[in-house]
C-alpha positions as CSV (number, residue, x, y, z in Angstrom):
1,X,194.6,82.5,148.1
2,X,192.7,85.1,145.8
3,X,189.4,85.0,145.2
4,X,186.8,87.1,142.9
5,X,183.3,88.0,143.6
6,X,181.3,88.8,140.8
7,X,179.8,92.3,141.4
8,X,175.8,92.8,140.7
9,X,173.7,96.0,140.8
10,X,171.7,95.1,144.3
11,X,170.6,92.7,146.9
12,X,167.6,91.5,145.3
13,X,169.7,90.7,142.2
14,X,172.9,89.2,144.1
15,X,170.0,86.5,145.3
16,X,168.6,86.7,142.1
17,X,172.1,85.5,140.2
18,X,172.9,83.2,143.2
19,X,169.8,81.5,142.8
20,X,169.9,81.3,138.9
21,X,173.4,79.5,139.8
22,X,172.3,76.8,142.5
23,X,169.2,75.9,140.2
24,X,171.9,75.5,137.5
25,X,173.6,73.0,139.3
26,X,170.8,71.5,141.2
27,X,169.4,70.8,137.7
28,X,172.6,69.0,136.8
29,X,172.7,67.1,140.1
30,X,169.3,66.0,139.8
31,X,170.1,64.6,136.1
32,X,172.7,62.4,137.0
33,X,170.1,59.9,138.2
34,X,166.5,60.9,137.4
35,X,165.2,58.0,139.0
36,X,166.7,59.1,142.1
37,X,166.9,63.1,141.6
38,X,167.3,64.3,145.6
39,X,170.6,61.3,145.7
40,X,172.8,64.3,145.2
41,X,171.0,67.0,144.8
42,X,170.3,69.8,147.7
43,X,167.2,72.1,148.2
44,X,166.9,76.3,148.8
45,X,165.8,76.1,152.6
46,X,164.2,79.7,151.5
47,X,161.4,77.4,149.2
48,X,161.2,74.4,152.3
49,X,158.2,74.7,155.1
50,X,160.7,73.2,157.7
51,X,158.4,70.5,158.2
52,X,160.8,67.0,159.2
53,X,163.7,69.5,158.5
54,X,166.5,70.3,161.3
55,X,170.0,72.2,161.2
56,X,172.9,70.0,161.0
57,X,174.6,71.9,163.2
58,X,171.8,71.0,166.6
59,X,171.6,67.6,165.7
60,X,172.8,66.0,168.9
61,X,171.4,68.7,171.6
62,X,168.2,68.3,169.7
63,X,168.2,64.4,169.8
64,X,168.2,63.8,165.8
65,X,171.6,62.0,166.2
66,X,169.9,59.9,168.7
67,X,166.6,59.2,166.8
68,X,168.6,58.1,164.1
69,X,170.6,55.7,166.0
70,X,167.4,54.4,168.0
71,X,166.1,53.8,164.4
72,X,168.8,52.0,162.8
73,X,169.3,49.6,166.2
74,X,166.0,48.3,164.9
75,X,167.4,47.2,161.5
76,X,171.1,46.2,163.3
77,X,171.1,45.1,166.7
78,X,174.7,45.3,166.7
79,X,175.3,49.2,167.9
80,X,179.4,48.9,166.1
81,X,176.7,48.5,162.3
82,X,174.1,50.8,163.7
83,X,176.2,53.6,164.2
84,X,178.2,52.9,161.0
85,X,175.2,53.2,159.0
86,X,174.1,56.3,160.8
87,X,177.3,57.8,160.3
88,X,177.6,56.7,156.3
89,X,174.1,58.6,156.0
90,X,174.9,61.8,157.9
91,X,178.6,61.8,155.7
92,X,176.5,61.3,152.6
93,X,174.7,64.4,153.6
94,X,177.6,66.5,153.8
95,X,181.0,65.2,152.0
96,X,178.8,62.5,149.3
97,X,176.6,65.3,147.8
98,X,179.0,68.1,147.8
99,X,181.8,66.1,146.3
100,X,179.4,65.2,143.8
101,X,178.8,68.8,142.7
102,X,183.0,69.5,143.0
103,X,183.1,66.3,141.0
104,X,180.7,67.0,138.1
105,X,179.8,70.8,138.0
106,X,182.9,72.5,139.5
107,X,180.5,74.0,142.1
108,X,180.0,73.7,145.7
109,X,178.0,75.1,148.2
110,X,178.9,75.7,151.9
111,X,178.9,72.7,153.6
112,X,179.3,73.7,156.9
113,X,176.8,72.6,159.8
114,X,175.9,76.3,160.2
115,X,174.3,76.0,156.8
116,X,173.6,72.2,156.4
117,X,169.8,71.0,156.9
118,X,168.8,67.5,157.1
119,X,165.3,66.2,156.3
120,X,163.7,63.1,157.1
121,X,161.4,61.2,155.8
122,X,158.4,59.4,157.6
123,X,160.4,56.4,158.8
124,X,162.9,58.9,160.4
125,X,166.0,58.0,158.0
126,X,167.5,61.1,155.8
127,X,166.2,61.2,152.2
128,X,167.6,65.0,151.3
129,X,169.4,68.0,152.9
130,X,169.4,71.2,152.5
131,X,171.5,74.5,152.9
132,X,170.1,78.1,153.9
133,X,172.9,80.2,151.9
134,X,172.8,78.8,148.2
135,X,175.9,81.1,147.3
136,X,178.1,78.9,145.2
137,X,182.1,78.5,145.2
138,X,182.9,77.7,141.7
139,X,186.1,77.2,139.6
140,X,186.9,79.8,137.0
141,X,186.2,78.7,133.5
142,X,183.3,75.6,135.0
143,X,180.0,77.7,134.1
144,X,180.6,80.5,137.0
145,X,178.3,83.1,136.8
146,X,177.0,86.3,138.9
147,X,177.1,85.6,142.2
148,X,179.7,82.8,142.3
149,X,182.5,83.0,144.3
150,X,185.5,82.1,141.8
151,X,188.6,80.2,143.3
152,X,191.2,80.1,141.8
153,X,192.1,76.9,140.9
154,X,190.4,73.4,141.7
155,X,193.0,72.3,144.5
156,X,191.8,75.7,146.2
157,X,188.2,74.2,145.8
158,X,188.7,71.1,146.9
159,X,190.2,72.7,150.4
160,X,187.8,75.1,150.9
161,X,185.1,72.5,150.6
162,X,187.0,69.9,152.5
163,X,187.7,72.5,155.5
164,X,184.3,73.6,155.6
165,X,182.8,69.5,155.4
166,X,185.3,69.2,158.0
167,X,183.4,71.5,160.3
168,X,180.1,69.3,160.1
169,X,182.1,65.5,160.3
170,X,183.2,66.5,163.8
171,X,179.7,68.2,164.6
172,X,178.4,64.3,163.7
173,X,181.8,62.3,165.1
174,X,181.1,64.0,168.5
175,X,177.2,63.5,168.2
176,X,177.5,60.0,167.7
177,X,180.7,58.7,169.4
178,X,178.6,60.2,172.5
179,X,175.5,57.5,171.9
180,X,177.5,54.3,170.5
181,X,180.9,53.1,169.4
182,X,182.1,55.2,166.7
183,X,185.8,56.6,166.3
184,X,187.8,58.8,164.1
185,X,189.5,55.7,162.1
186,X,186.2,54.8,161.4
187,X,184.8,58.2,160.6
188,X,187.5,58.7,158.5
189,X,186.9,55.7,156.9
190,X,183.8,56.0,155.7
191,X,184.4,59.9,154.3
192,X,187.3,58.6,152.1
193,X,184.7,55.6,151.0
194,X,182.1,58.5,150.1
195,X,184.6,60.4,147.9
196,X,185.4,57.7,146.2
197,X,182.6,56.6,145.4
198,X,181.1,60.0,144.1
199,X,184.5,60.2,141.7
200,X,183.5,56.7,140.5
201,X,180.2,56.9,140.4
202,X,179.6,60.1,138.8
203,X,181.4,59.5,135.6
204,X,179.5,56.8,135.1
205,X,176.4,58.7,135.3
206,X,177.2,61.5,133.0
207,X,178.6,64.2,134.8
208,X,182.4,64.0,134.2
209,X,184.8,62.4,132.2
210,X,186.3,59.3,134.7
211,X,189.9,60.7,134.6
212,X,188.2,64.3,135.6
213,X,186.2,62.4,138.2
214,X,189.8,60.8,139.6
215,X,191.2,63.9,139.5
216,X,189.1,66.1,141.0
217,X,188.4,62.8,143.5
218,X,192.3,62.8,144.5
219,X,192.3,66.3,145.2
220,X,189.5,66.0,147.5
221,X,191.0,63.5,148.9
222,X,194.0,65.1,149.8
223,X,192.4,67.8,151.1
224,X,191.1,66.0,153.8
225,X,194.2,64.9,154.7
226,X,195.4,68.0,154.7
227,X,192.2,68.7,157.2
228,X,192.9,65.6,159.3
229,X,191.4,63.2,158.4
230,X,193.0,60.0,157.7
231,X,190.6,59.1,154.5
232,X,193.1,56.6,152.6
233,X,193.2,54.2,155.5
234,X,191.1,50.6,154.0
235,X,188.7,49.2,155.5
236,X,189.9,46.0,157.3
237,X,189.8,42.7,155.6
């Protein structure tokens, strides 16, 4: 796989065209439902205080994973529908917002639980995330600009973004298969539910046409697959 970097004169203005590119997109994300602008959007953990913030990545040594659960037990006393709706929050986090972005814009940022932050809001459930590198993969000819990393093609998007999700759905499938009953059919369910749902839901809401929004859905998809993850199993009737 080949890939282009866009060169610029210095650091300050690598961050300075990286930046102009995630508030590109960020804008757009936001747009696709204004009455709920942080649904898909992500913030710049360079502009955040850290306050109710934590990295994805320490979220069942640091007991988040577990706060959340002890949270949701209170809305589902069943622990099988707690721990699915923790799980369908924390896979929002990382595989609904970033498809989203593949989906509509043709831009993703790193998923990964290195660079994934979640926040929460006062009654400890996840109302927006974060990442700490805003650098941007982007397919050639979607609005790329300095400081992008082009790919080549959107099949080698949608692995790069699925391989790097990846990374962060086993950082949560271990976190919370350790505190209740959650397994990978499961997990995998509810990722393939997520990308489905951003392919039809984002159409609808401006972003793409709906046969872009399959598309680009399919490949996803498939790339997960490709990762492991068994996302085209149904749920059971």
């Amino acid at each position: 796989m080949t890939v282009t970097v866009d060169t610029v004169v210095s650091p300050h203005d690598r961050r300075a065209a990286v930046s102009t590119a995630f508030r590109h997109t960020m804008t757009a994300l936001r747009h696709l439902d204004p009455e709920a602008p942080r649904v898909y959007a992500v913030a710049d953990m360079a502009e955040q205080s850290k306050r109710r913030w934590w990295s994805f990545a320490t979220g069942l040594e640091t007991g988040r994973f577990e706060a959340l659960l002890r949270r949701s037990s209170l809305d589902h006393p069943d622990p099988r529908r707690a721990v699915d709706q923790v799980a369908a929050a924390l896979v929002h986090a990382v595989v609904g917002r970033s498809a989203a972005a593949f989906i509509g814009c043709g831009r993703v940022w790193d998923p990964g639980p290195e660079n994934l932050w979640i926040h929460l809001d006062s009654d400890v459930g996840i109302d927006w995330a974060g990442v700490r590198d805003t650098a941007l993969r982007s397919v050639s000819g979607s609005g790329a600009t300095a400081g992008t990393v082009v790919m080549p093609c959107d099949e080698a998007l949608a692995a790069w973004t699925a391989h790097r999700a990846a990374r962060s759905l086993e950082v949560a499938a271990a976190g919370l298969s350790a505190l209740g009953p959650l397994d990978a059919t499961q997990m995998s369910r509810i990722v393939g539910e997520s990308v489905l749902g951003a392919s039809a839901r984002v159409p609808l809401l401006g972003g793409v046409s709906r046969d872009g929004g399959w598309r680009r859905g399919q490949m996803l998809l498939d790339a997960f697959v490709d990762a492991g993850w068994r996302v085209r199993l149904r749920r059971p009737a």
